[in-house]
GUMARMI-429080 format. One record per atom (N, C-alpha, C, O): residue in one letter; atom name; x, y, z. Coordinates in Angstrom, 3 decimals. Each point is the difference from the previous one (the first is absolute). Example, Ala and Ser with C-alpha at 12.3 -4.5 7.8 and 13.67 -1.06 7.14 Angstrom:
<nodes>
> A/N/13.190/-5.690/7.800
> A/CA/-0.890/1.190/0.000
> A/C/0.900/1.200/0.000
> A/O/1.036/-0.019/0.665
> S/N/-1.386/1.069/-1.385
> S/CA/0.820/1.190/0.060
> S/C/-0.770/1.090/0.730
> S/O/0.509/1.108/0.169
</nodes>
This chain:
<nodes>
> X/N/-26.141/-77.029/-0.099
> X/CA/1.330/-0.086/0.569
> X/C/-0.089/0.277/1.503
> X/O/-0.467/1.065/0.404
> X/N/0.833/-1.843/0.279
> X/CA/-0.791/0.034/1.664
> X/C/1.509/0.697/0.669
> X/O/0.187/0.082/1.214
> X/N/0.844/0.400/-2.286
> X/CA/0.829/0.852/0.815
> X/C/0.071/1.303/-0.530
> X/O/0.923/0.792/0.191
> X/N/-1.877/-0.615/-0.824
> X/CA/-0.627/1.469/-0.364
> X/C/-1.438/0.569/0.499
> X/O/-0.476/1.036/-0.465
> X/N/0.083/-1.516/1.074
> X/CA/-1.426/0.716/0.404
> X/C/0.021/0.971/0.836
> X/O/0.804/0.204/0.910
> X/N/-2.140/0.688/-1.385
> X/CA/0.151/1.040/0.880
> X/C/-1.913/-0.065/0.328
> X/O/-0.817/-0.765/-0.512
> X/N/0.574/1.933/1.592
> X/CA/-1.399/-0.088/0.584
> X/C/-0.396/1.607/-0.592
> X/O/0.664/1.005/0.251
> X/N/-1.787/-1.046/-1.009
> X/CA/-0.312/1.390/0.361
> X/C/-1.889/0.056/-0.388
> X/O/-0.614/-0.687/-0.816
> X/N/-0.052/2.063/2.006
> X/CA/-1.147/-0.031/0.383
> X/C/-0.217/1.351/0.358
> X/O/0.806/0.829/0.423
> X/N/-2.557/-0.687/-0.759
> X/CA/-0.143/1.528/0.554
> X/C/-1.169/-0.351/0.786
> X/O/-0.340/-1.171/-0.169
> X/N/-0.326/1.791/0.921
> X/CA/-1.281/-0.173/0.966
> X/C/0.029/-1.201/0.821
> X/O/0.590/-0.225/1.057
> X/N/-1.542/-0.674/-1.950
> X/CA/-0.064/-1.543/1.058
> X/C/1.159/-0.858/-1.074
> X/O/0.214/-1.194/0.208
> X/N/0.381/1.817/-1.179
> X/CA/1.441/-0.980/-0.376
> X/C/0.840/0.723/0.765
> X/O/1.011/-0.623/0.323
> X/N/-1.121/2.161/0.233
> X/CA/1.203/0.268/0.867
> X/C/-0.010/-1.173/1.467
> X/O/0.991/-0.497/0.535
> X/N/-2.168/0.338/-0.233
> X/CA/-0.348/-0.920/0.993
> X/C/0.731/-0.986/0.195
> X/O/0.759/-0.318/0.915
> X/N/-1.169/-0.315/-2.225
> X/CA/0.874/-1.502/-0.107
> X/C/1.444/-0.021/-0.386
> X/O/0.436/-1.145/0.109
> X/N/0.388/1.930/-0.487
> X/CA/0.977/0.547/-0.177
> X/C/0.444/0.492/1.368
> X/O/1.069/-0.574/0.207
> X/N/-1.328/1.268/0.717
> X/CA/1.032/-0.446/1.356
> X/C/-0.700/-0.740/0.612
> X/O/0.122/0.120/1.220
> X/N/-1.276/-1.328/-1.768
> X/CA/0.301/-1.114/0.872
> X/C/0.934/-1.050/-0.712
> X/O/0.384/-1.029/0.557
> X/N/-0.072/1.378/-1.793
> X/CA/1.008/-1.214/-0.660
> X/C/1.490/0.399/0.186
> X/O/0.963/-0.761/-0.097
> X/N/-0.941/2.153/0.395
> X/CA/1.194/0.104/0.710
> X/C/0.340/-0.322/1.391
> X/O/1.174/-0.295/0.221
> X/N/-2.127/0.305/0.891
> X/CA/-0.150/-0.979/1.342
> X/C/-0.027/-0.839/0.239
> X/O/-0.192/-0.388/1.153
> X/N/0.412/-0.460/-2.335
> X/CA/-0.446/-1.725/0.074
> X/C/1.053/-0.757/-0.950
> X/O/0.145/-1.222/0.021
> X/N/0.437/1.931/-0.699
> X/CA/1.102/-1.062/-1.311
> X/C/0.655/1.237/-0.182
> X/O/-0.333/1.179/0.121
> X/N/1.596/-1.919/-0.519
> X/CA/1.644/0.943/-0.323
> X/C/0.132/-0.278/-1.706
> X/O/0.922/0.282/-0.766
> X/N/-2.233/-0.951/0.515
> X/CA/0.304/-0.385/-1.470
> X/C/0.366/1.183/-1.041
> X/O/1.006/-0.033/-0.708
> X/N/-1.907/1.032/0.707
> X/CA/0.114/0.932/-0.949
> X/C/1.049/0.987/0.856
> X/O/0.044/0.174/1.218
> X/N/0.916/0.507/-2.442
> X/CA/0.654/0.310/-0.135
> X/C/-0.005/1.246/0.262
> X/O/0.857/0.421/0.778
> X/N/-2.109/0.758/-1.529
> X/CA/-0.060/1.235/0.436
> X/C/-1.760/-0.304/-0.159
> X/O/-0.645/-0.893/-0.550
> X/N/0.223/2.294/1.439
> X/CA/-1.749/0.134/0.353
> X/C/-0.025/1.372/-0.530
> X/O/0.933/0.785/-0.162
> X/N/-2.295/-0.645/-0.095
> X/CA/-0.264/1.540/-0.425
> X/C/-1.760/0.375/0.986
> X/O/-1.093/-0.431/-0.368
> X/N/1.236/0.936/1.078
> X/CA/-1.412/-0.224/0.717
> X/C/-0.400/1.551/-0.267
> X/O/0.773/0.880/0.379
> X/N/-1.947/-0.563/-1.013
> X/CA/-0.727/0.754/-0.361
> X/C/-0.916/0.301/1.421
> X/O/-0.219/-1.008/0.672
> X/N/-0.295/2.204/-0.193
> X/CA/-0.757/0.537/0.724
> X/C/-0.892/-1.647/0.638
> X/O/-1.175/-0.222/-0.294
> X/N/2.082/-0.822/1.230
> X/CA/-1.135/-0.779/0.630
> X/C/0.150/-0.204/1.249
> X/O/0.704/0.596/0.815
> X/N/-1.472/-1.561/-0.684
> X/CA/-0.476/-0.595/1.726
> X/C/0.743/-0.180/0.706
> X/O/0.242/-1.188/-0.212
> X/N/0.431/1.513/1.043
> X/CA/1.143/-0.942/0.630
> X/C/-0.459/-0.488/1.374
> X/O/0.117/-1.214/0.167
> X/N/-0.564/1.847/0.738
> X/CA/-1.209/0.139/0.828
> X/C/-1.000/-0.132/0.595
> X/O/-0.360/1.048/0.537
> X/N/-0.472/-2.138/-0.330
> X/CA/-1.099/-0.061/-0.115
> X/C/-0.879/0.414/1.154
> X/O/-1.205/0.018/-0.249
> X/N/1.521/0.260/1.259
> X/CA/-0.337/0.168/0.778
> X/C/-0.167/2.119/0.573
> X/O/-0.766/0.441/0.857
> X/N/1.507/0.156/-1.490
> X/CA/-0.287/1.218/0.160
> X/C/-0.371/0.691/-1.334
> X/O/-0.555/1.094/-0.097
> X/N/1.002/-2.017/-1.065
> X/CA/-0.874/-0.014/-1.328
> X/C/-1.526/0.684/0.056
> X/O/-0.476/1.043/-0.449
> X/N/-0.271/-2.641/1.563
> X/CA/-1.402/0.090/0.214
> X/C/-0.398/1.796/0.372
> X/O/-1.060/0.437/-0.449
> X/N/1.713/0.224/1.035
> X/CA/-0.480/1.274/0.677
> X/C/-0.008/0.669/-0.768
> X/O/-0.968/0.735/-0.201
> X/N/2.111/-0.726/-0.572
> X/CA/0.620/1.433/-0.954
> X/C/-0.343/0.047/-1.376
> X/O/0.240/1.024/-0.641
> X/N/-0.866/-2.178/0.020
> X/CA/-0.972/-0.059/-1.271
> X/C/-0.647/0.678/-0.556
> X/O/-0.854/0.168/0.871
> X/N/0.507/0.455/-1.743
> X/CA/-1.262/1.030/-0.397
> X/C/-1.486/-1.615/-0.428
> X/O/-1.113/0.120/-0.513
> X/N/1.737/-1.232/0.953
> X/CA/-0.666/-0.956/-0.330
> X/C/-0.981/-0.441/1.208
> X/O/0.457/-0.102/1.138
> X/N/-1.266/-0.052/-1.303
> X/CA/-0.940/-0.515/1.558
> X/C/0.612/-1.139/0.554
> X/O/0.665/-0.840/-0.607
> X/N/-0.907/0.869/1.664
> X/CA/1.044/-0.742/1.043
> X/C/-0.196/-1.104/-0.113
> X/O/0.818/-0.798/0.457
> X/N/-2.142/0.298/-1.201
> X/CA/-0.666/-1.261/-0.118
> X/C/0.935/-1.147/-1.182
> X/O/-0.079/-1.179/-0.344
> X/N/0.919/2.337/0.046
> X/CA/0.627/-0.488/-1.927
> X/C/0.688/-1.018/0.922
> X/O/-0.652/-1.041/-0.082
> X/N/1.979/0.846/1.162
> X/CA/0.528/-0.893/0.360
> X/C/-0.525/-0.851/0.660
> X/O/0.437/-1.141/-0.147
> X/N/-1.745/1.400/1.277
> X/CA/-0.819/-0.891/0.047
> X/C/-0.596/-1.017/-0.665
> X/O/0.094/-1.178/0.344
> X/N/-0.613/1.514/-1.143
> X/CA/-0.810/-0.797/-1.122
> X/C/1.803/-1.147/-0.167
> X/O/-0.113/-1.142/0.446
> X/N/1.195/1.432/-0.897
> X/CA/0.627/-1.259/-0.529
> X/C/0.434/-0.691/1.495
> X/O/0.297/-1.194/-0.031
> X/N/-0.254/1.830/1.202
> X/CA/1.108/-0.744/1.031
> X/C/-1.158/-0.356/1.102
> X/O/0.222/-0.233/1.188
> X/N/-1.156/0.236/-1.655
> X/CA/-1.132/-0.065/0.983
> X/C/-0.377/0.042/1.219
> X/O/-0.590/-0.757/0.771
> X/N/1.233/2.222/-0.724
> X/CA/-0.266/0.673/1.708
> X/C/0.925/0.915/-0.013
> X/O/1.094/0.092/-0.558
> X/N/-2.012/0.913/1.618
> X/CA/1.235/1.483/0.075
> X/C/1.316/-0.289/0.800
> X/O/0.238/-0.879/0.828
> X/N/0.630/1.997/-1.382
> X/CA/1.463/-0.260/0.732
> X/C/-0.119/-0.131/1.436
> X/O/0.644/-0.818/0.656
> X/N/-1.659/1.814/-0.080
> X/CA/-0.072/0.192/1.494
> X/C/-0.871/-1.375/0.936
> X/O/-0.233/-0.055/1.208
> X/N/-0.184/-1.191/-2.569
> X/CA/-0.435/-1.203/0.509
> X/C/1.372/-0.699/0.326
> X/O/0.400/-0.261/1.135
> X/N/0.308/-0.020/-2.414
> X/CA/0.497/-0.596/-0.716
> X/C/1.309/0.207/-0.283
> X/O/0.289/-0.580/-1.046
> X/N/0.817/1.277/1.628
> X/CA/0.993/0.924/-0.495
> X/C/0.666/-1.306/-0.683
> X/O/0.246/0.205/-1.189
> X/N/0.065/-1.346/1.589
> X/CA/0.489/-0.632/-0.380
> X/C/-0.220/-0.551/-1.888
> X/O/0.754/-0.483/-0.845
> X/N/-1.666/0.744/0.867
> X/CA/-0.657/-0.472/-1.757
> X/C/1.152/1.215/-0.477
> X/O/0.871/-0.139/-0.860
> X/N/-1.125/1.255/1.619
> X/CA/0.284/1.232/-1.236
> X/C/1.815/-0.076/0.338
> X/O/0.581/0.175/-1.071
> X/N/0.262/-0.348/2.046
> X/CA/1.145/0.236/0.228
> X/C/0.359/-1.745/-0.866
> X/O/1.012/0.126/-0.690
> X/N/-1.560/-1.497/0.612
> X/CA/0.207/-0.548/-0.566
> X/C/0.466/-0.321/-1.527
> X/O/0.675/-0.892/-0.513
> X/N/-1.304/1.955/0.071
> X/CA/-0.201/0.491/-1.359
> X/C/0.836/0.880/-0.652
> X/O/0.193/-0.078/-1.214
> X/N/0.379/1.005/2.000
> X/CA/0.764/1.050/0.106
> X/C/1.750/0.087/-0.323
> X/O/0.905/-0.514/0.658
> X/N/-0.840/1.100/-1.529
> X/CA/2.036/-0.398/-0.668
> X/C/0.666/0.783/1.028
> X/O/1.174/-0.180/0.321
> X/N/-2.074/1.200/0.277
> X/CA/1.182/0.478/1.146
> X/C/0.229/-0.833/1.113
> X/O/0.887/0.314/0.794
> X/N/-1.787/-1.676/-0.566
> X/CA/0.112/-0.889/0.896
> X/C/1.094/-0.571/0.018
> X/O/0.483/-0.347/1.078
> X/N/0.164/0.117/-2.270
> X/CA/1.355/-0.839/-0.550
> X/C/0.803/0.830/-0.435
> X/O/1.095/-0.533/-0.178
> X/N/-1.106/1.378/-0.029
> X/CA/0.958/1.155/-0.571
> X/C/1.844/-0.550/0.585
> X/O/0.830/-0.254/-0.873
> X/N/-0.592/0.189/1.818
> X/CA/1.402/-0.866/0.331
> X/C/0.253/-0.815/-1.086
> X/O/1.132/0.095/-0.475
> X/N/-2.102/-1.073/-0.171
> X/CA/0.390/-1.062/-1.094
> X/C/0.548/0.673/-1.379
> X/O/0.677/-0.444/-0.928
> X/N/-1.319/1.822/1.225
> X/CA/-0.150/0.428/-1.831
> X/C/1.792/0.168/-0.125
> X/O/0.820/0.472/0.787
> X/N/-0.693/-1.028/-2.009
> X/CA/1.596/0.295/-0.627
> X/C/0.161/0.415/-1.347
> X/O/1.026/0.092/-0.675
> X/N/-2.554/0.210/0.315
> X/CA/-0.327/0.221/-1.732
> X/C/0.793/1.861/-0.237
> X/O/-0.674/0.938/0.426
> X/N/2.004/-0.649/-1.077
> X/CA/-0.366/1.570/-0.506
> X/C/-1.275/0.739/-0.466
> X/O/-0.515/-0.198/-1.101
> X/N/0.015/1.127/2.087
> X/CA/-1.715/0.142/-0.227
> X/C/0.089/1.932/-0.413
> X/O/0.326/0.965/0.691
> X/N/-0.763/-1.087/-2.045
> X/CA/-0.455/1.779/0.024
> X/C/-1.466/-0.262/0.141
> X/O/-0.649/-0.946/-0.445
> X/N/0.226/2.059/1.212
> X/CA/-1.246/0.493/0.221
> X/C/-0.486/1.058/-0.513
> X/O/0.805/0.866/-0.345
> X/N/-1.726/-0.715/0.218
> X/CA/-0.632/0.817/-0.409
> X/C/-1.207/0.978/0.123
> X/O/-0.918/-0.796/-0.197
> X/N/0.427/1.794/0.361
> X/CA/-1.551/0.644/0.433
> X/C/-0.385/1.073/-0.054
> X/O/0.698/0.982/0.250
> X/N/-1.838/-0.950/-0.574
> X/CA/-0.425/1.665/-0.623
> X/C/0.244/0.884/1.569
> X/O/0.254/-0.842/0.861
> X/N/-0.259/1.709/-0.503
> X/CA/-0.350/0.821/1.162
> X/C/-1.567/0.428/0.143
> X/O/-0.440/0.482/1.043
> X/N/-0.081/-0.632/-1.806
> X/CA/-1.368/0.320/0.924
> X/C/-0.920/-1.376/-0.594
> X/O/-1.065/0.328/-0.522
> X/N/1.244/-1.226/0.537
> X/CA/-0.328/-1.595/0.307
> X/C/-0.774/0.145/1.126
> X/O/0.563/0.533/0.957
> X/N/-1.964/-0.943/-0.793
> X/CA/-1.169/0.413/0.465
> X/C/-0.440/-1.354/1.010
> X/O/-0.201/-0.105/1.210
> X/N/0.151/-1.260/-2.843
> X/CA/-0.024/-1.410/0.093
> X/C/0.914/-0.501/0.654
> X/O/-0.534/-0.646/0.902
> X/N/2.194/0.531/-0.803
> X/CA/0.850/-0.508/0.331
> X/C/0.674/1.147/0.577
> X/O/0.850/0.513/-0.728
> X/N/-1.082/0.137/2.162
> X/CA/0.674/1.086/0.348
> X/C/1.500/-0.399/-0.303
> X/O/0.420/-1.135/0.224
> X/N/0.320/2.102/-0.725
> X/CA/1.759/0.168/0.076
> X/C/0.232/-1.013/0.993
> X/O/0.484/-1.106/-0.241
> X/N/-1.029/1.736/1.928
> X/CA/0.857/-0.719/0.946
> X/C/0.360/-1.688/-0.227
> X/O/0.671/-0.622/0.824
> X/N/-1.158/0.078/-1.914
> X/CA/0.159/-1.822/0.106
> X/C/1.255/0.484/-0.793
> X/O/0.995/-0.293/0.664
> X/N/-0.665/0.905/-1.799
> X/CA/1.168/0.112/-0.565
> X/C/0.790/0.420/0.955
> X/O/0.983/-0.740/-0.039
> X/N/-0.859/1.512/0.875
> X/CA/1.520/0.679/0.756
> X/C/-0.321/-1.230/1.036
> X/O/0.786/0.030/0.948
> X/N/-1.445/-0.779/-0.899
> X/CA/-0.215/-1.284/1.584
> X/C/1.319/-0.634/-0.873
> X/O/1.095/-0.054/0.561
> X/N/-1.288/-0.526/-2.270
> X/CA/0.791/-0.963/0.127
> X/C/1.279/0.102/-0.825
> X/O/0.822/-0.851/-0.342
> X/N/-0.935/2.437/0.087
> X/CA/1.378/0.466/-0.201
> X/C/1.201/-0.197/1.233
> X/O/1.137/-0.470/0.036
> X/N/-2.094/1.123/0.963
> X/CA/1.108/0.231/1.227
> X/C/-0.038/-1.580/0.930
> X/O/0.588/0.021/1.081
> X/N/-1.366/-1.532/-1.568
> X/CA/0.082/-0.801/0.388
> X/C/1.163/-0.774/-0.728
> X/O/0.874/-0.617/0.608
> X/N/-0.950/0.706/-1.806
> X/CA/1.062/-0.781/-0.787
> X/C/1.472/0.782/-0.016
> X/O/1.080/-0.569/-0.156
> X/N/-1.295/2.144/0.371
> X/CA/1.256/0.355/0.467
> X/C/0.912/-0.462/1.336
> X/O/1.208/-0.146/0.183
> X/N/-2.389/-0.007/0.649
> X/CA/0.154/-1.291/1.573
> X/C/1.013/-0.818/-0.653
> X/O/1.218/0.164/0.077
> X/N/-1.852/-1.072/-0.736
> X/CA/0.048/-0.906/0.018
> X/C/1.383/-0.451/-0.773
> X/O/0.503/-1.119/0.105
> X/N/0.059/2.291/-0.966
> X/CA/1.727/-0.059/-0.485
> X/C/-0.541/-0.069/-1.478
> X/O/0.846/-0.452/-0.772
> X/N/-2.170/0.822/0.127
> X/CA/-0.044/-0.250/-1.619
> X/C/-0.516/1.153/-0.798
> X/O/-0.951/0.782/0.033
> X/N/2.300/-1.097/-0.972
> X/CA/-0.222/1.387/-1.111
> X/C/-1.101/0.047/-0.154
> X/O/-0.656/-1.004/-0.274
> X/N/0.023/2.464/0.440
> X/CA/-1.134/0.771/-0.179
> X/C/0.096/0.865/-0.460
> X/O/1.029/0.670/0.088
> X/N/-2.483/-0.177/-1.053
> X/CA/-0.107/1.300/-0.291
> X/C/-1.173/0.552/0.152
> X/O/-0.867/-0.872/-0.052
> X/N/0.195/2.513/0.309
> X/CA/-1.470/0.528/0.471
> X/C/0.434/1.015/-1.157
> X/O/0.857/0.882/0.054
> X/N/-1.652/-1.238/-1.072
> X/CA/-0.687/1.394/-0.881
> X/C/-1.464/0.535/0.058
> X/O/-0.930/-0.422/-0.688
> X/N/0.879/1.272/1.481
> X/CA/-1.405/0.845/0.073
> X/C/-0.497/0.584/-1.111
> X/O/1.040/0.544/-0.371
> X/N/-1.898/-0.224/-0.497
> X/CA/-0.360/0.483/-0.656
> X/C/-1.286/1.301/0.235
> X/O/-1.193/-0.239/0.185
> X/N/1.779/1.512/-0.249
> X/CA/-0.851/1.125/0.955
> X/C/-1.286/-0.059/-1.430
> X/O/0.004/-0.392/-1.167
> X/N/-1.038/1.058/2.148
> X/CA/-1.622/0.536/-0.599
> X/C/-0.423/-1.525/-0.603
> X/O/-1.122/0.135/-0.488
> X/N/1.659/-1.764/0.305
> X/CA/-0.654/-1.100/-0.378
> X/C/-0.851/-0.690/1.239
> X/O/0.342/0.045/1.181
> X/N/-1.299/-0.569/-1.603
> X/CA/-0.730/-0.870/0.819
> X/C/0.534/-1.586/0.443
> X/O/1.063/-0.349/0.513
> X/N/-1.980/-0.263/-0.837
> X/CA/0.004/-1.488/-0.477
> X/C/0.160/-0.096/-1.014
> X/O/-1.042/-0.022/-0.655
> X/N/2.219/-0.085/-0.062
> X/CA/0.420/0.031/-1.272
> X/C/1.034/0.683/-1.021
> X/O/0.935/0.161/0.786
> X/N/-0.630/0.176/-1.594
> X/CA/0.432/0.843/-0.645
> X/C/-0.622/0.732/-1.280
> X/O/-0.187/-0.601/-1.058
> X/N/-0.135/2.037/1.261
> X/CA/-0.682/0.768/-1.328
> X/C/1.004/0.847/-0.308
> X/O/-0.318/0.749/-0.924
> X/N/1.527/-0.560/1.386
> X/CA/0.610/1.034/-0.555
> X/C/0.863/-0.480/-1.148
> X/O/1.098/-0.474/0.294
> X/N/-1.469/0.541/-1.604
> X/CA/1.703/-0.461/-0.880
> X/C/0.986/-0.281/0.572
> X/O/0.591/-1.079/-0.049
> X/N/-0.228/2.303/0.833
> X/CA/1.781/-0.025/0.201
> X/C/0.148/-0.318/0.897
> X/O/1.155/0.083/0.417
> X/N/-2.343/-0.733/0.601
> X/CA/0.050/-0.935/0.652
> X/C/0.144/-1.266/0.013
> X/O/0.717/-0.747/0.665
> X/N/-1.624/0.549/-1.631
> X/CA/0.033/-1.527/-1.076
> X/C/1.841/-0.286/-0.565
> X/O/0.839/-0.898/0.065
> X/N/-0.925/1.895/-0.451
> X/CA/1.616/-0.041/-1.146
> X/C/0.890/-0.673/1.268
> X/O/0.521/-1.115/-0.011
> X/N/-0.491/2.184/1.198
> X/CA/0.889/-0.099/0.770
> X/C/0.073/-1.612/0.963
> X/O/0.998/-0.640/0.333
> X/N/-2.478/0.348/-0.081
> X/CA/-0.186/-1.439/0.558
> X/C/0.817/-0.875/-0.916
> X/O/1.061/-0.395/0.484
> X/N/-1.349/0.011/-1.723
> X/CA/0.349/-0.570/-1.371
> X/C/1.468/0.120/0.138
> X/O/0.611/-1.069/-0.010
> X/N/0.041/2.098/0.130
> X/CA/1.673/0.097/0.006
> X/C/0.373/-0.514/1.212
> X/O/1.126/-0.493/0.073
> X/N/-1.789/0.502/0.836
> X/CA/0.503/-0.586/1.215
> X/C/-0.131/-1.500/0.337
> X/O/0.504/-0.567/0.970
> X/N/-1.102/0.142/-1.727
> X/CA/-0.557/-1.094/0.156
> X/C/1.073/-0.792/-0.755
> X/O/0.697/-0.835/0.576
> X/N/-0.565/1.162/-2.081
> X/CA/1.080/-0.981/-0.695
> X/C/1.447/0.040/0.728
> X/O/0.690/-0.950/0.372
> X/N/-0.406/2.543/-0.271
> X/CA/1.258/-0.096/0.939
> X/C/-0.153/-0.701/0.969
> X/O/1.114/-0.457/0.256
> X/N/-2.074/-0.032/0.683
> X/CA/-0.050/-0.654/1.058
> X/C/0.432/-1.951/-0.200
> X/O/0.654/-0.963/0.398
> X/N/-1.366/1.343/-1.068
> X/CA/-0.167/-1.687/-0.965
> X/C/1.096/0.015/-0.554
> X/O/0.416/-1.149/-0.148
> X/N/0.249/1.898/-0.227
> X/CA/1.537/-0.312/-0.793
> X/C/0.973/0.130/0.939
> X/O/0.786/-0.947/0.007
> X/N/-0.557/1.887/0.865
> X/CA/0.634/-0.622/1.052
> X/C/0.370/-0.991/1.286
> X/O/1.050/-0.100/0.635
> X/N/-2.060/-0.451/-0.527
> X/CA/-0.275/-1.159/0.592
> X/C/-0.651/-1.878/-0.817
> X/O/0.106/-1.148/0.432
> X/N/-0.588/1.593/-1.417
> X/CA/-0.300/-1.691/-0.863
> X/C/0.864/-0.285/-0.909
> X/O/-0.087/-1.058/-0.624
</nodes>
């Protein structure tokens, strides 16, 4: 039903998830899990070797900024019109927080319902139950109020 869709992603699906909110008004609501939004200050703040974005965009940001800001949903962030909850552990190592509050406070710019749930002592991911429970409740409510 192409007037029900919604986007949702964690890591490199959080990735693609605010880039499908930067690029199409199609889906209805997004759920972006701890991702990329970034790519370019991504590269620094990684617990990943700097080489990880290299290797796909083939060349460093400080060659190249353009590969990595090309790539990047905060590049387009003005376009996004998707209702987006976000999401992210607080001590996220892989995907520092800061890409989540970049495109919280970008899509708030930008005039679109948002939401930032932090989740304290999680990483990249979720291990806590009542963390889990609580993602899970937020998520259908999210999806039910908007699809």
């Amino acid at each position: 039903d192409p007037d029900r869709l919604a986007a949702y992603g964690a890591s490199y699906g959080g990735y693609l998830t605010s880039w499908a909110i930067t690029q199409t008004s199609r889906f209805k609501a997004a759920i972006c899990g701890c991702g990329l939004t970034d790519l370019f200050p991504f590269h620094a703040q990684t617990d990943i070797t700097p080489s990880f974005l290299e290797l796909y965009l083939g060349a460093s940001p400080y060659d190249e900024p353009e590969a990595y800001r090309s790539r990047s949903a905060m590049t387009f962030i003005k376009k996004a019109t998707t209702p987006t909850l976000i999401w992210h552990g607080e001590q996220d190592v892989r995907v520092p927080i800061a890409q989540s509050y970049e495109l919280y406070w970008g899509l708030r710019h930008a005039g679109v319902e948002t939401e930032l749930v932090i989740y304290p002592r999680e990483g990249h991911g979720l291990g806590e139950v009542p963390h889990q429970q609580d993602l899970f409740e937020r998520t259908v409510q999210w999806l039910k109020a908007h699809v």
